[in-house]
C-alpha positions as CSV (number, residue, x, y, z in Angstrom):
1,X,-9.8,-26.8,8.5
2,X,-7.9,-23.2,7.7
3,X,-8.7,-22.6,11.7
4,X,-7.0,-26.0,12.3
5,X,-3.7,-25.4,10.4
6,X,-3.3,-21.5,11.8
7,X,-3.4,-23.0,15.4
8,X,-0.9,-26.0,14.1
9,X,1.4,-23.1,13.1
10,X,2.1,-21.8,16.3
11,X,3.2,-25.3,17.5
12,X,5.6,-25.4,14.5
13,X,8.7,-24.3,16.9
14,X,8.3,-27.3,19.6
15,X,6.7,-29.7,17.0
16,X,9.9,-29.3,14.7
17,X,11.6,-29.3,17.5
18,X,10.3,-32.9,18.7
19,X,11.1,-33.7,14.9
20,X,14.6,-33.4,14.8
21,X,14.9,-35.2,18.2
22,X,13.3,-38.2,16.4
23,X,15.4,-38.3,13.4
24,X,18.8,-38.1,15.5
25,X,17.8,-40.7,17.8
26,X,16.8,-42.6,14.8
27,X,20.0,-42.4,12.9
28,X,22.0,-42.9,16.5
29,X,20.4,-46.0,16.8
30,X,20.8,-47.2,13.3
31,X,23.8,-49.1,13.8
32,X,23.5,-50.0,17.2
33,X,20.1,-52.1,17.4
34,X,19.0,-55.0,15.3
35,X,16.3,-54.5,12.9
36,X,13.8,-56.0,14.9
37,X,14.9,-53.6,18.0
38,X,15.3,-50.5,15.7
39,X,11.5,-51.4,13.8
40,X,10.0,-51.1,17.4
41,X,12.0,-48.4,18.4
42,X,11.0,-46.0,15.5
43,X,7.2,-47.0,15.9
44,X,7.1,-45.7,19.5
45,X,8.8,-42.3,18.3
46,X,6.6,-42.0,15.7
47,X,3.5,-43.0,17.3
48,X,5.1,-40.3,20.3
49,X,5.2,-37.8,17.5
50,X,1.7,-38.1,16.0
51,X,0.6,-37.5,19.1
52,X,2.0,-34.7,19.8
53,X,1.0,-33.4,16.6
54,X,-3.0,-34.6,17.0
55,X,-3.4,-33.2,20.4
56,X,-1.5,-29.3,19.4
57,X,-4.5,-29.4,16.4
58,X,-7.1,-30.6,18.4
59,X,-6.4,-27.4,21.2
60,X,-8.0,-24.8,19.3
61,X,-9.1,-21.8,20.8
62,X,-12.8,-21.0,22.1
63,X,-14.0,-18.7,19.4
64,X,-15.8,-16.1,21.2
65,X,-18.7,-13.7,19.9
66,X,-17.9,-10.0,20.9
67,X,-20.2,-7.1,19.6
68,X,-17.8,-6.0,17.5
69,X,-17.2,-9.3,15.8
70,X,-20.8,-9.2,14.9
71,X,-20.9,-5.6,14.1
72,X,-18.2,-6.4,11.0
73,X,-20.5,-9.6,10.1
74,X,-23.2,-7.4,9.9
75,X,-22.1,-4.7,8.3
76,X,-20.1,-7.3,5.7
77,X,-23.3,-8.3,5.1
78,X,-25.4,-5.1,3.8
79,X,-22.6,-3.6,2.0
80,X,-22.4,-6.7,0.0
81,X,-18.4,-6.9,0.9
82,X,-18.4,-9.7,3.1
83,X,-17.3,-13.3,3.8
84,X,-19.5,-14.8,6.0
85,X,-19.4,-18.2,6.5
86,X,-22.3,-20.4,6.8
87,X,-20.7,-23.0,8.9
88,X,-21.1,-20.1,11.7
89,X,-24.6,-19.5,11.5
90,X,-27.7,-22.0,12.6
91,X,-30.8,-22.7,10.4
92,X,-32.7,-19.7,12.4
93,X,-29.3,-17.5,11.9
94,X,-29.6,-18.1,8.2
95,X,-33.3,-17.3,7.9
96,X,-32.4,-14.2,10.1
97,X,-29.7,-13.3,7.9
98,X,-31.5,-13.4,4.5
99,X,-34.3,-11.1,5.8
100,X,-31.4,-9.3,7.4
101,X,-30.1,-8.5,4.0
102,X,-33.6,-8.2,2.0
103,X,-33.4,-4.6,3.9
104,X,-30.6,-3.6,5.2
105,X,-28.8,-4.4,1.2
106,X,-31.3,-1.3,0.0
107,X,-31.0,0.4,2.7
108,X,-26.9,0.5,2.5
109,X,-27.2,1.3,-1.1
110,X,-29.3,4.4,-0.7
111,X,-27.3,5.3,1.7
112,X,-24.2,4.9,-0.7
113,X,-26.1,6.3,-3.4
114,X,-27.0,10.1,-1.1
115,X,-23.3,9.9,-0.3
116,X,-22.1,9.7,-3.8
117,X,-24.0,12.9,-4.5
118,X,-22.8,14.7,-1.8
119,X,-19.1,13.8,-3.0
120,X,-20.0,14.4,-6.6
121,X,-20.6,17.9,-5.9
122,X,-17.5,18.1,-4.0
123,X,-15.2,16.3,-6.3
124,X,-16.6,17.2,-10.2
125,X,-15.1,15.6,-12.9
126,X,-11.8,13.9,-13.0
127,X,-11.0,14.7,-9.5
128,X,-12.9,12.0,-8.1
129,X,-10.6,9.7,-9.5
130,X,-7.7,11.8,-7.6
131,X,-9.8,11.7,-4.5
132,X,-10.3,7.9,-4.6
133,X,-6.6,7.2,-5.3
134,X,-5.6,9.1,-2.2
135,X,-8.2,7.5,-0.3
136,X,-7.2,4.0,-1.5
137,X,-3.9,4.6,-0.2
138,X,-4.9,6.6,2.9
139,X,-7.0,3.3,3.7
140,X,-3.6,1.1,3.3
141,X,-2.0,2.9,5.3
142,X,-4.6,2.6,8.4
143,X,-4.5,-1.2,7.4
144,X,-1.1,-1.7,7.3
145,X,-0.6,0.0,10.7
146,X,-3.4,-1.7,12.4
147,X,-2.1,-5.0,11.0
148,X,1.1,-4.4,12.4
149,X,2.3,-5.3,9.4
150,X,6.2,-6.0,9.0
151,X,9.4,-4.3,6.6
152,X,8.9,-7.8,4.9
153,X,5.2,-7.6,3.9
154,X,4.8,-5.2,0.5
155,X,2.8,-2.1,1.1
156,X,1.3,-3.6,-2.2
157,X,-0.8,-6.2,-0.5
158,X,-2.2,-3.8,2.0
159,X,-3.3,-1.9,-1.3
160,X,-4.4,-5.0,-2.9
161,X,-6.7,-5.7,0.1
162,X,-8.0,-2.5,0.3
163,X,-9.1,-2.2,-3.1
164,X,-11.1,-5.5,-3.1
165,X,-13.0,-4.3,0.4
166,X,-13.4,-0.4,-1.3
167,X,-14.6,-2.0,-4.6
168,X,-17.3,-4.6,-2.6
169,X,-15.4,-7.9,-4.1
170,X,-14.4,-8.9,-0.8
171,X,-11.4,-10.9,0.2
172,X,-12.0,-13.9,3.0
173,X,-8.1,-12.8,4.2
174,X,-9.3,-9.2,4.9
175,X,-8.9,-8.2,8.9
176,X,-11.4,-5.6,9.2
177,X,-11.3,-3.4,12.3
178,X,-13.6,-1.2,13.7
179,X,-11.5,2.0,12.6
180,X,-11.6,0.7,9.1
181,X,-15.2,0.0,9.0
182,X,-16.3,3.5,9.9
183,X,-13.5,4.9,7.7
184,X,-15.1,2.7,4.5
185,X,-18.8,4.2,5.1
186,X,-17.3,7.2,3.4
187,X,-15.0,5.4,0.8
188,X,-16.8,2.7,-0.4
189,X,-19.1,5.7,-1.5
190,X,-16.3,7.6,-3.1
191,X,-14.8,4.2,-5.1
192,X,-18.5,3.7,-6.4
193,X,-18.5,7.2,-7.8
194,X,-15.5,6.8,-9.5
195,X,-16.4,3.5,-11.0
196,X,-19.6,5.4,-12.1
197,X,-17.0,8.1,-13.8
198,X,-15.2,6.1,-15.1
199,X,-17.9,3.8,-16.9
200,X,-19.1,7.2,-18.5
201,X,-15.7,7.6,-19.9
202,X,-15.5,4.3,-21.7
203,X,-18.8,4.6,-22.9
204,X,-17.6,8.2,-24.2
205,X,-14.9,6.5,-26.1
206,X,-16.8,3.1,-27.4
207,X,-19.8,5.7,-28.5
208,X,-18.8,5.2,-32.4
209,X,-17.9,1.8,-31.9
210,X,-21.3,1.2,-30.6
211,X,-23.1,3.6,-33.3
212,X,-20.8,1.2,-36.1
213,X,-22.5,-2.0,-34.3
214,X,-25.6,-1.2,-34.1
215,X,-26.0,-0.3,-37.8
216,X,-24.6,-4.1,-38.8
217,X,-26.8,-5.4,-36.3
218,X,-29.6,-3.5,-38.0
219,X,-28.0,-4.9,-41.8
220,X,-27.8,-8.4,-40.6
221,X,-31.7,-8.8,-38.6
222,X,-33.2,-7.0,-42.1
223,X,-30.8,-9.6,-44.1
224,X,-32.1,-12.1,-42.1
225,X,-35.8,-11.0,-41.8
226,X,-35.3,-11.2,-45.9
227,X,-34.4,-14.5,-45.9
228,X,-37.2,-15.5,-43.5
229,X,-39.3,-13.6,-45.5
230,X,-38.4,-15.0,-48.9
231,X,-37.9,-18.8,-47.7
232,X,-41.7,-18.6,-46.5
233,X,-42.3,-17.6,-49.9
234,X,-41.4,-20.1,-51.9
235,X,-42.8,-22.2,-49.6
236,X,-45.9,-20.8,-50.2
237,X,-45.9,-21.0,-53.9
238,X,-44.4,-24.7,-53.9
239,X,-47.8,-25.4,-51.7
240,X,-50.1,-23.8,-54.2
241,X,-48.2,-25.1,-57.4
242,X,-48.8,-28.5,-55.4
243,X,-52.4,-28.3,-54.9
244,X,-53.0,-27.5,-58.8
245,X,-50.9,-30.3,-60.1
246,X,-54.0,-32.4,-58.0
247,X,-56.5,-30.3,-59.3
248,X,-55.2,-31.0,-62.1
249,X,-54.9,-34.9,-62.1
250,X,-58.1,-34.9,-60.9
């Protein structure tokens, strides 16, 4: 359907075009023509005009596999970024696909994982964070200039779609290129760090916070334990203060 509507838009020029020509000749022949006359008239445009419009969406272009188009599907795939969709793959594709993933997911996460130490000890400490931020933007930039992208699009959504890719949330209105991809293998590594870091920090600062809830955990499961204990209790005794009253009627 999205495919459908993207090739519609090009058509928008010579289908709006075709629009206008309907309404004026409608609205010429208003006055001129009976109703009868005018009622046919106005179906024949229209029916001119869906036409026009079925045949423009039903000329969609041949969608054709390159390497490259299936490198990014592949490599969408094991870095757990991507949006493949399923409507594109057969039943054998999909079965290929999820034993695709069963390795090549642990295999692009220990790959991740040596890079991150390499870049820990190059970037200790809070200059990870710096390191990601510049490549963040570096990575925008690439993007924006291989989109080709226009004074009216904000640098901002370059940045936004970066960060979603870097982070692995994925975006299914990401172009990836080639340059891109190879450029990621290094900071998709570098953003996982500095998540890492930056998890260490919050736990740093939540550690009394944590300490304090634990202890009323630890109040509330003995209160409770307590109660458990003392309801099972009474129960007992009202069961043995039940069985001597028969004794004793007995």
């Amino acid at each position: 359907m999205g495919k459908n509507l993207h090739h519609c838009e090009k058509n928008e020029e010579k289908l709006d075009a075709q629009r206008s020509e309907i309404l004026n000749v409608l609205w010429a022949e208003t006055m001129a023509q009976s109703e009868h006359d005018w009622f046919q008239m106005a179906n024949s445009k229209l029916d001119i005009y869906e036409n026009s419009l079925l045949s423009s969406c039903r000329r969609l272009p041949s969608s054709s596999r390159s390497f490259s188009q299936s490198f990014m599907n592949s490599f969408f795939l094991i870095t757990t970024i991507g949006f493949n969709e399923g409507e594109n793959f057969t039943s054998v594709g999909k079965i290929f696909t999820i034993l695709y993933a069963t390795f090549g997911i642990p295999l692009a996460l220990l790959y991740l994982n040596q890079c991150s130490k390499m870049i820990s000890g190059l970037l200790p400490g809070d200059r990870v964070i710096f390191g990601a931020v510049i490549v963040l933007f570096f990575n925008a930039i690439v993007y924006d200039i291989a989109q080709k992208g226009t004074d009216d699009t904000p640098f901002i959504d370059a940045v936004y779609q970066v960060f979603l890719t870097l982070s692995t949330i994925g975006s299914c209105n990401f172009s990836f290129t080639t340059i891109f991809a190879l450029i990621s293998l290094c900071a998709i590594s570098l953003m996982s760090i500095s998540f890492v870091f930056i998890q260490r920090r919050i736990e740093l600062l939540l550690q009394n916070y944590e300490i304090l809830f634990a202890k009323n955990f630890a109040i509330i499961r003995r209160w409770i334990a307590k109660e458990v204990e003392d309801t099972g209790r009474i129960i007992e005794e009202d069961a043995e203060e039940s069985e001597t009253e028969e004794d004793e009627d007995y």
